[in-house]
C-alpha positions as CSV (number, residue, x, y, z in Angstrom):
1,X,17.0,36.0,-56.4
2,X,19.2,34.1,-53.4
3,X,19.1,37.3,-51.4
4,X,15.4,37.7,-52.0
5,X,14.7,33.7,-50.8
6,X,16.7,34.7,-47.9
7,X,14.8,37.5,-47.3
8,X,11.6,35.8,-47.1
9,X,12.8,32.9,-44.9
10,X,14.3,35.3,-42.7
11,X,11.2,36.8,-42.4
12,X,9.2,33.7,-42.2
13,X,11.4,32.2,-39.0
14,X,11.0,35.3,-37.5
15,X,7.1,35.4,-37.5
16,X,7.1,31.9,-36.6
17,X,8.8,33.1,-33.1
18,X,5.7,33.6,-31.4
19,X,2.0,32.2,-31.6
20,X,0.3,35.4,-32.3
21,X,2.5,35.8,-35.5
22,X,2.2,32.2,-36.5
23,X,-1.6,32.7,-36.9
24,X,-1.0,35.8,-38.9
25,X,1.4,33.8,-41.3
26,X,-1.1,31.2,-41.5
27,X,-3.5,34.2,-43.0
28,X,-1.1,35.5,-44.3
29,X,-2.1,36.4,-48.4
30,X,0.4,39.5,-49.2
31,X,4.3,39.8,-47.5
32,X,5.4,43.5,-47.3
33,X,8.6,43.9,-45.4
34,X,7.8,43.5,-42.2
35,X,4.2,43.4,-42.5
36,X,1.5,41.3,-43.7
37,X,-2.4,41.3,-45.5
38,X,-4.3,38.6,-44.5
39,X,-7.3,36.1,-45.7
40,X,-9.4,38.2,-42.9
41,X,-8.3,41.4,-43.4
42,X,-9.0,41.3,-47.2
43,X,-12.4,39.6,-46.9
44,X,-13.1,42.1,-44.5
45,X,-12.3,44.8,-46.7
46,X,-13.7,43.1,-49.8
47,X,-17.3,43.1,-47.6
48,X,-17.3,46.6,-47.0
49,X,-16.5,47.8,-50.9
50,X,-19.4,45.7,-51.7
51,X,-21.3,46.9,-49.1
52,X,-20.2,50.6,-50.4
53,X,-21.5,49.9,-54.4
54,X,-24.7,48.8,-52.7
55,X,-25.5,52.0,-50.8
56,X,-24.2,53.9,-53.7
57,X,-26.2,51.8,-56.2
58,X,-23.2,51.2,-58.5
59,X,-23.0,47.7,-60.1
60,X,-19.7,45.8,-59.2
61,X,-17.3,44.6,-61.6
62,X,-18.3,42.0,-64.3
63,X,-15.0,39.5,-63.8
64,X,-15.0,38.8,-60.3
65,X,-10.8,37.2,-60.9
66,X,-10.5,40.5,-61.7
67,X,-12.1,42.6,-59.8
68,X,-10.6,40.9,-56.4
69,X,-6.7,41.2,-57.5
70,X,-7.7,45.0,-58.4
71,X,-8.7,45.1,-54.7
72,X,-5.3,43.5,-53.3
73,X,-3.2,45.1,-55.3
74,X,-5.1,48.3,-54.1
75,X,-4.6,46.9,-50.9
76,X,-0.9,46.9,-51.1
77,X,-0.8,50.7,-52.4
78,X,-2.3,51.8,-49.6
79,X,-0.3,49.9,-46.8
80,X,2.6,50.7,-48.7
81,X,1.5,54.9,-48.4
82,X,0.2,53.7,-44.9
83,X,3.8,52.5,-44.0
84,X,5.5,55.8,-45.8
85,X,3.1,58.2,-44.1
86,X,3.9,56.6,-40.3
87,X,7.2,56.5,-41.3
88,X,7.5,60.5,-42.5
89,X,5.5,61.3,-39.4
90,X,2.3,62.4,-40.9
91,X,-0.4,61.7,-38.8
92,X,-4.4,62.5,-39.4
93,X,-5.7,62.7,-35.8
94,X,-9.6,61.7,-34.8
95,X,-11.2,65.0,-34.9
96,X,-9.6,65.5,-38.6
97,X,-11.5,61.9,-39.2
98,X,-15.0,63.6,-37.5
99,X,-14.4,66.8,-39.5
100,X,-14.5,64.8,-42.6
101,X,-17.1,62.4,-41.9
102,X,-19.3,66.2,-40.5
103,X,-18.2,66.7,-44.4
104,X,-20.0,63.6,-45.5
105,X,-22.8,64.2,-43.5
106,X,-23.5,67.7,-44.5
107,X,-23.4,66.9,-48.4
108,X,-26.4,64.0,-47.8
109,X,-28.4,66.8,-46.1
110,X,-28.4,65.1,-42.7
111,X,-26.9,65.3,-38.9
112,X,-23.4,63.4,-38.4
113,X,-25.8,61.1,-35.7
114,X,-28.1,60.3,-38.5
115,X,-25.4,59.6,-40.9
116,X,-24.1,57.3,-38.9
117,X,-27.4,55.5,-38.4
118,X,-27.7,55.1,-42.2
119,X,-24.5,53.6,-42.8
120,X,-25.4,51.0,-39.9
121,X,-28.7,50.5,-41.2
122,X,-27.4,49.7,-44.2
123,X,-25.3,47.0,-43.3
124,X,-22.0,48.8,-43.1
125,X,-19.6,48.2,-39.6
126,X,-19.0,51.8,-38.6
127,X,-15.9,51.4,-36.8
128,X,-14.6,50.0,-40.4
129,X,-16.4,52.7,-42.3
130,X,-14.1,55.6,-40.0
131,X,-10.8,53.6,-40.3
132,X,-11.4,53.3,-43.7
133,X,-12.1,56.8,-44.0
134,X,-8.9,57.5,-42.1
135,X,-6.8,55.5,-44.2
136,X,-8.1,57.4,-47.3
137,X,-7.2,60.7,-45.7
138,X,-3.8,59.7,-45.0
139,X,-3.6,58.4,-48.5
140,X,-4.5,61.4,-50.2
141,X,-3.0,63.3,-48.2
142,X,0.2,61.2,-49.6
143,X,-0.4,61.7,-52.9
144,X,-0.7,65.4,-52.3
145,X,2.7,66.0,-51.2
146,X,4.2,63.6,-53.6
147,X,2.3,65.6,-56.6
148,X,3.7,69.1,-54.7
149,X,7.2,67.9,-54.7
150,X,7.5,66.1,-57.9
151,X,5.3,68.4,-60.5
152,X,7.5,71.6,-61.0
153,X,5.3,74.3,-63.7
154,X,7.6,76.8,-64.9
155,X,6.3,80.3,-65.3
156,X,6.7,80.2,-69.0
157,X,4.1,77.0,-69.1
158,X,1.3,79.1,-67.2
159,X,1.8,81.9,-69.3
160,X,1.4,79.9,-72.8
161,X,-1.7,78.2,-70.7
162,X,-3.2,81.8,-70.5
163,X,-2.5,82.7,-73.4
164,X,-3.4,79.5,-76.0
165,X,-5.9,77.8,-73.9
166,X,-8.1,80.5,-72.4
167,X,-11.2,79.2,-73.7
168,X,-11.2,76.9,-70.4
169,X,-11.7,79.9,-68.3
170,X,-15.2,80.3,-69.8
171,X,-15.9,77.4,-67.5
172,X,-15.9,78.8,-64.4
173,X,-18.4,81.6,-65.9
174,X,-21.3,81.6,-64.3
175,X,-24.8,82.8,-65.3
176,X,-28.4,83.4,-64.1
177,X,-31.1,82.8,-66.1
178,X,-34.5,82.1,-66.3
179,X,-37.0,80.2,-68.8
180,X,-40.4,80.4,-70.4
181,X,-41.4,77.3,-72.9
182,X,-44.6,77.5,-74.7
183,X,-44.6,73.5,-75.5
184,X,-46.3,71.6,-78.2
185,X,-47.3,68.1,-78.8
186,X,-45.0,65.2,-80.1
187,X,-46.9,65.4,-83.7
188,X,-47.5,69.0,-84.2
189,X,-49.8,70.3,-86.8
190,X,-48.4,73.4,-88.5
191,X,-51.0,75.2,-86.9
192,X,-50.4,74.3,-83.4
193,X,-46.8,75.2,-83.9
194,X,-47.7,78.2,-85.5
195,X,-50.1,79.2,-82.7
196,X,-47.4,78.5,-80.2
197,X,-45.0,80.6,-81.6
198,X,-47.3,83.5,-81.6
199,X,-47.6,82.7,-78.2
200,X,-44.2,82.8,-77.1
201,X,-43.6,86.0,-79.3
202,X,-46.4,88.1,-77.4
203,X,-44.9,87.3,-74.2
204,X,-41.4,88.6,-75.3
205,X,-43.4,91.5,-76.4
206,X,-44.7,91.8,-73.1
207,X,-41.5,91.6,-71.4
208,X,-40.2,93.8,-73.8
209,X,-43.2,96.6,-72.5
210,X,-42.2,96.2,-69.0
211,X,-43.7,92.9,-67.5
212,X,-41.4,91.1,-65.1
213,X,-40.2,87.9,-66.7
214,X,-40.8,85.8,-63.1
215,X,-44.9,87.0,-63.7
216,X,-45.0,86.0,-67.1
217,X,-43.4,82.5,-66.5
218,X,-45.9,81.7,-63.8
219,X,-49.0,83.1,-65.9
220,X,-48.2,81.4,-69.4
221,X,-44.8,78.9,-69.3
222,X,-45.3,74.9,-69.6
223,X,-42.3,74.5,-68.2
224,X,-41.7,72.2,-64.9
225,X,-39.9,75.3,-62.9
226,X,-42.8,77.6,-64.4
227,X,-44.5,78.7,-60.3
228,X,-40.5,79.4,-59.3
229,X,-40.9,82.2,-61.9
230,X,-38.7,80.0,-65.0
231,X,-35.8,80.3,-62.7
232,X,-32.9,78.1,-63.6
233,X,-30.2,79.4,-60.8
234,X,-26.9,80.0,-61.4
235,X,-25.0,77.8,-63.9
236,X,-21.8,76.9,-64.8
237,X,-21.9,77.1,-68.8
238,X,-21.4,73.1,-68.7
239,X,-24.8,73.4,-67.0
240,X,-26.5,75.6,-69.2
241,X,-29.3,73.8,-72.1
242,X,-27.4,73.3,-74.7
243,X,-30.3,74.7,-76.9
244,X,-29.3,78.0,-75.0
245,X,-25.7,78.5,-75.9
246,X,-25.6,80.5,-78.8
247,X,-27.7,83.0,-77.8
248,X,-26.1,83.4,-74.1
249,X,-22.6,84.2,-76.0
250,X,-24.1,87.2,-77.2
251,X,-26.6,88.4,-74.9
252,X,-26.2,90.9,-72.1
253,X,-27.4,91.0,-68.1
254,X,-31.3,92.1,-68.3
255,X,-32.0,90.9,-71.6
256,X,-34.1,88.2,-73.4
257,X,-33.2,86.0,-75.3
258,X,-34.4,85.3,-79.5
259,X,-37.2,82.7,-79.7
260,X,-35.6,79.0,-79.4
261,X,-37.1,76.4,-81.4
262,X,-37.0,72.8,-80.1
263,X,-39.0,69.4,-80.0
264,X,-40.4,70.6,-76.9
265,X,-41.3,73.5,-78.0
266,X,-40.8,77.1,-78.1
267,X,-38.3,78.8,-75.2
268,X,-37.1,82.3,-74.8
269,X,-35.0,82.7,-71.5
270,X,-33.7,85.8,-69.5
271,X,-30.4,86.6,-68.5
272,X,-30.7,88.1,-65.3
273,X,-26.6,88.5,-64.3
274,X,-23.4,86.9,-64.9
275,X,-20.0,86.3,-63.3
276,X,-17.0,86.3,-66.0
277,X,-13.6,85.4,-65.5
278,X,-12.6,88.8,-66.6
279,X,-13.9,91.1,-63.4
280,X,-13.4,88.4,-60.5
281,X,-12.5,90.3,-57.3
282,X,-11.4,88.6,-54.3
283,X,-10.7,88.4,-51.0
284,X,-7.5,88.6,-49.3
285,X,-6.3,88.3,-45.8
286,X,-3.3,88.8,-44.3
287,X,-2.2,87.0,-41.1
288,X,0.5,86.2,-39.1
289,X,1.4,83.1,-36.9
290,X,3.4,80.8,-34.3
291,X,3.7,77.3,-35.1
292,X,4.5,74.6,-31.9
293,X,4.7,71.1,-33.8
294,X,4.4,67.7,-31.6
295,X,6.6,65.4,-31.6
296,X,7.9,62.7,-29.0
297,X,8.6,65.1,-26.1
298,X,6.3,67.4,-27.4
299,X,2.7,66.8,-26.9
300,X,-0.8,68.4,-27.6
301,X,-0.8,69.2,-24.3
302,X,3.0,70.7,-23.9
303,X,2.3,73.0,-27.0
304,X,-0.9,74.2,-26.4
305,X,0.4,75.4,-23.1
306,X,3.2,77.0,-24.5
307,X,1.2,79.1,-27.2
308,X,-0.9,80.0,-24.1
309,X,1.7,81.5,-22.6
310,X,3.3,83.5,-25.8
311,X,-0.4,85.0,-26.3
312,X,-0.9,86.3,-23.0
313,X,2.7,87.5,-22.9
314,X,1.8,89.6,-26.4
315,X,-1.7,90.8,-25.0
316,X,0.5,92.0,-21.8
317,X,2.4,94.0,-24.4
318,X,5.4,92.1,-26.0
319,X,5.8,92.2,-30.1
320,X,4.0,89.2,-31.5
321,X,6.8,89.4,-34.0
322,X,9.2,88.9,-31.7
323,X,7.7,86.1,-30.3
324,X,7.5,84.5,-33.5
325,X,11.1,84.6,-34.6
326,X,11.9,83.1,-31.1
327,X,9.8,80.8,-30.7
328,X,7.6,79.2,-34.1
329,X,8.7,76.0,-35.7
330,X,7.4,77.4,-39.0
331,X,11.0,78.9,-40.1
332,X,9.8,80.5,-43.5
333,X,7.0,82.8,-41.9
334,X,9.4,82.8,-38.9
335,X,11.8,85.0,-40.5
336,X,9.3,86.9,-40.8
337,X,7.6,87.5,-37.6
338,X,5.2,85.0,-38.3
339,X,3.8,86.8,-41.3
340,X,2.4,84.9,-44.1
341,X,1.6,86.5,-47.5
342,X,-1.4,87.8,-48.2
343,X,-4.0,84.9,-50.0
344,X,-7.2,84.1,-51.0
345,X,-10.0,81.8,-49.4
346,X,-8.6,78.5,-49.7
347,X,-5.6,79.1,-49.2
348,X,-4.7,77.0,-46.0
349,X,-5.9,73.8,-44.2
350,X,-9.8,74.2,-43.1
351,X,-8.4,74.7,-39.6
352,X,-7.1,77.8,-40.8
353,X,-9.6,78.9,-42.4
354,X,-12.1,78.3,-39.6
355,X,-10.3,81.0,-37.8
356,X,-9.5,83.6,-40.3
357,X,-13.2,83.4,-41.0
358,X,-14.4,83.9,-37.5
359,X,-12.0,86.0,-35.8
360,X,-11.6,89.6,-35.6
361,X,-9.1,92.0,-36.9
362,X,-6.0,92.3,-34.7
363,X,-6.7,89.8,-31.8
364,X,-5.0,86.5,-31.4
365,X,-6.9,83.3,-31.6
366,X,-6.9,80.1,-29.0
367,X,-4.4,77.7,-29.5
368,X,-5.8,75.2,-31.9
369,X,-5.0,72.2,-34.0
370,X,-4.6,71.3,-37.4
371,X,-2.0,68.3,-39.4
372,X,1.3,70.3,-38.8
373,X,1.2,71.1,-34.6
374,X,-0.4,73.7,-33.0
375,X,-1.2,77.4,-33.6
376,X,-2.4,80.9,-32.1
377,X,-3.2,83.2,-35.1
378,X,-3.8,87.1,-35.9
379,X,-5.5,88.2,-38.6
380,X,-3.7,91.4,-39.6
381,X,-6.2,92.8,-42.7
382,X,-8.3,91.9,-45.1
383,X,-8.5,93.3,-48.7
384,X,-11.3,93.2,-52.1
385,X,-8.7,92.8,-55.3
386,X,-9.6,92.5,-58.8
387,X,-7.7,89.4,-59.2
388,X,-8.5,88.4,-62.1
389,X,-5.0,87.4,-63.5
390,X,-3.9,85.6,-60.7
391,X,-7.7,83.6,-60.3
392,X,-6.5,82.9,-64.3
393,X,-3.0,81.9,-63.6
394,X,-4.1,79.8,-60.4
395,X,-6.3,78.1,-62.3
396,X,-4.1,77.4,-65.3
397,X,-1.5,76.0,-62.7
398,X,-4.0,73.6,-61.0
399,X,-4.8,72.2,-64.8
400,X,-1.5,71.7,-65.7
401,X,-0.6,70.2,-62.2
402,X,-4.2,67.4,-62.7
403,X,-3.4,66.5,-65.9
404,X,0.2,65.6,-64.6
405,X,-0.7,64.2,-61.6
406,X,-2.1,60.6,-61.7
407,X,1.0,59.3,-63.7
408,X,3.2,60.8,-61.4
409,X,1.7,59.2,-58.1
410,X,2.0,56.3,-60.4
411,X,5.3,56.3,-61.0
412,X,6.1,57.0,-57.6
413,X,3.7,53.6,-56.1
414,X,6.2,52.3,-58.9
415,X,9.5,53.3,-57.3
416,X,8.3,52.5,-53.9
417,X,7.5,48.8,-54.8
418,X,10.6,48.5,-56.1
419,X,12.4,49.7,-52.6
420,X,10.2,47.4,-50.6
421,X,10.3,43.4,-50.1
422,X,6.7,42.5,-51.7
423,X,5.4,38.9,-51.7
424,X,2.4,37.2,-53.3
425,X,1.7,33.7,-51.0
426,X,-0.2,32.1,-53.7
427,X,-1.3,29.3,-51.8
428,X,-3.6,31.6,-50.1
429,X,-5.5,33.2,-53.1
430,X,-8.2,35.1,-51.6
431,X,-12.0,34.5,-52.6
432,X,-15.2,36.8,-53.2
433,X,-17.0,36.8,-50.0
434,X,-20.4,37.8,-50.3
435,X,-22.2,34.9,-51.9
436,X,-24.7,37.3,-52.5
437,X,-23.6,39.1,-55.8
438,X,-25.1,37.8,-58.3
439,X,-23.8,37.8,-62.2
440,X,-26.5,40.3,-63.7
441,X,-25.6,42.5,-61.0
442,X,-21.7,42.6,-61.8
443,X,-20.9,45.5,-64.7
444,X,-18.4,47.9,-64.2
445,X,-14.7,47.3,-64.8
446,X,-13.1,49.9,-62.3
447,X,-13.0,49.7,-58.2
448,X,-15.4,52.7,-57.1
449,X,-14.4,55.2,-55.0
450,X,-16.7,55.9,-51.9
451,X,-15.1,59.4,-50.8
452,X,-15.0,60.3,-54.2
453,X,-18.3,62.0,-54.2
C-alpha cells in the first residue's frame, strides 16, 4: 500500500512538471502507469457509443450509473491492449483501417464516399468513427493472438468432437428449395380447408407429371415469393421453416416434398440440391514466399525495394528458393525456400489472399503490404480435394477454441491489470453527456458493439 501511494505521487509530481500535463491531471478520471483517461476523452467517447445505438437503433442501457462505469472500465481494457499492442510492435497501418471501413461499406450496399456521408449525416465525427475503428482492430487483433497462444486443443479433443458431437456439422449444410402455399383464412370452414388441400395435392400431381415446380408456383401459390417461382435460396438448416424440417431430413435433390399442414395453410416445397458436410471439396493452393519485416531501420520503403530487387534477380534466373533461405524474415517457411503448406481459402491475412486469388500460376507478385512486413509471392499450384475430414476437424477445432475463448482473454485483461499501476481519481466521476437520452429510451443492460455486425 506505501509503495503504491508512492507510486502515484511520483507520478503525480512528475505530470505536474509541465503545463500541458498539469491540464491533463486536472482531467484526469483513470491513472494507468504512465498514462491517463480524461473527463474529455471519456465524454467524447461516451457521445459517439450513443451516437452508434442511435444509427443502429438499439436502445441504451436502462441504469445510466451503470452503463457509464461499463464504458470506463471498457475504456481501460482497451488502453491497456492499446499500450500492450505498441509495446509488442503490432501496428494496424491506414490502408488496413480503409480496407475495413471498404468492409463496412460494402455490407450496407453502398460506396466507401457515401458511407462516409452517412455516418456524418448522422451526427457521427468521422475522424472519431476511423480511430475508433482502428483501435478495435488493434484490439482484436490482441485478443486473437492471446487466444492462439493460450488455447492449446489436443488431437484427442478434436477427434472425440468428431466423433460425439457431429450433429453440429449438419449446420453448415446447405439446401435449395422452393415453396408453393395454397393458404386459407384465419377461421376456416372444413370445406375451405378441404378445398385447399385438393388444391395443393393436384399441383403435386402435376409436378409429379412433369410440370416445372418454378411454373406452378407462379400460376397457383399464395405465397409472398410466388412470381420468383417459390424460390427460397439457399439455407443454412437454422434458416430453413421450421414446418419444413422433418421432411427435408428425408427427402432427396429433385424431389417434393409430402403436403405440410399449417395455420397458413397448405405448403409442399422442392428440394432442388444440397451441400452436405460429407462430400465438401476444396480448394487448395500452394505458394511460396519472402518476408522483409519493418522495423526502425527498416522502412516500407527500404523493404519494398529490397523484394524488388530479389524478384527481378529470380526472373533473371536465380532459384526463388535460394533467395528465400537468404534473405526472408519468415524463418519457418524460410527453411523451406519460402514454401508454405498447402491450405484452403482463408487461410492467410486478406492481403494474401488478394493475391493468390488474382495472380497467375508460377509468376511472382509486386511487393505488397500486409500486418507482418512486406512480401513478393508465387503461387506454385492449385488443387480440388475432397476435404471433407479436415473441413470437419477444422471446424470442430474453431468450436472448441470459441467456446474457450472469451474467459481466456478474460483472464488474461485480469493478469494484465494486475501488472499495471491502475487508479480510479474519484473526485472526477465522469457524467452522461447527452442530455438527450431520455428514460423510456434506455433498455438494454450490455455496451453494444458497432463492428460487431
Amino acid at each position: 500500500m506505501k509503495n503504491t501511494n508512492i507510486k502515484c505521487f511520483i507520478l503525480i509530481i512528475i505530470l505536474f512538471c509541465s503545463n500541458s500535463f498539469a491540464k491533463i491531471l486536472d482531467q484526469a478520471i483513470v491513472i494507468i502507469e504512465d498514462d491517463v483517461i480524461t473527463q474529455s476523452e471519456f465524454e467524447k467517447k461516451l457521445n459517439f457509443v450513443i451516437n452508434q445505438y442511435k444509427m443502429s437503433g438499439n436502445s441504451l442501457p436502462n441504469d445510466r450509473s451503470a452503463f457509464q462505469k461499463q464504458l470506463l472500465d471498457s475504456m481501460v481494457n482497451i488502453r491497456l491492449m492499446l499500450n500492450y499492442a505498441r509495446k509488442s510492435g503490432l501496428v494496424i497501418e491506414e490502408w488496413m483501417v480503409d480496407k475495413a471501413m471498404e468492409d463496412m461499406a460494402k455490407r450496407s450496399g453502398v460506396s466507401l464516399t457515401e458511407f462516409r456521408e452517412q455516418i456524418i449525416e448522422k451526427g457521427a465525427d468521422y475522424n472519431f468513427f476511423r480511430e475508433f475503428l482502428k483501435e478495435d482492430l488493434i484490439t482484436r487483433e490482441v485478443k486473437r493472438r492471446v487466444i492462439s497462444q493460450k488455447v492449446k486443443i489436443s488431437k484427442k479433443e478434436i477427434d472425440e468432437f468428431v466423433t460425439h458431437q457431429s450433429h453440429i456439422f449438419k449446420e453448415n449444410n446447405q439446401y435449395k428449395i422452393s415453396n408453393i402455399l395454397i393458404s386459407i383464412s384465419e377461421n376456416p370452414s372444413i370445406q375451405e380447408k378441404s378445398s385447399a388441400k385438393k388444391k395443393v395435392e393436384m399441383i403435386k400431381k402435376k409436378f409429379l407429371s412433369g410440370g416445372q415446380f418454378s411454373t406452378l408456383a407462379k400460376n397457383y401459390s399464395d405465397s409472398g415469393n410466388a412470381l420468383s417461382g417459390g424460390d427460397l435460396g439457399w439455407r443454412k438448416i437454422s434458416e430453413v421453416p421450421r414446418i419444413f424440417l422433418d421432411e427435408l431430413e428425408t427427402l432427396d435433390v429433385g424431389k417434393i416434398s409430402n403436403v405440410i399442414e399449417s395455420t397458413n395453410g397448405y405448403y409442399i416445397f422442392y428440394l432442388e440440391d444440397k451441400k452436405e458436410m460429407e462430400n465438401v471439396e476444396i480448394e487448395e493452393r500452394n505458394v511460396r514466399h519472402i518476408l522483409i519485416k519493418r522495423n526502425a531501420i527498416v522502412t516500407n520503403e527500404l523493404a519494398s525495394n529490397k523484394l524488388l530487387e530479389l524478384k527481378i534477380r529470380i526472373e533473371n534466373g536465380e532459384s526463388f528458393s535460394d533467395l528465400a533461405r537468404a534473405h526472408s524474415e519468415d524463418t519457418m517457411s524460410a527453411a523451406n525456400g519460402g514454401e508454405l503448406n498447402w491450405s484452403v481459402k482463408g487461410s492467410f491475412v486478406p492481403e494474401f489472399e488478394d493475391k493468390i486469388d488474382t495472380l497467375p500460376l508460377n509468376k511472382i507478385s509486386e511487393p505488397f503490404s500486409s500486418q507482418f512486413g512486406w512480401h513478393i509471392l508465387e503461387v506454385l499450384g492449385k488443387r480440388n480435394q475432397d476435404n471433407t475430414e479436415i473441413v470437419k476437424r477444422s471446424l470442430a477445432k474453431r468450436y472448441i477454441t470459441s467456446s474457450r475463448s472469451q474467459e481466456v482473454v478474460d483472464a488474461w485483461i485480469i493478469e494484465l491489470k494486475e501488472k499495471n499501476y491502475i487508479k480510479y481519481l474519484a473526485e472526477s466521476s465522469p457524467k452522461i453527456y447527452d442530455k438527450n437520452i431520455k428514460n423510456n429510451d434506455l433498455e438494454l443492460q450490455q455496451i453494444w458493439d458497432p463492428f460487431s455486425k
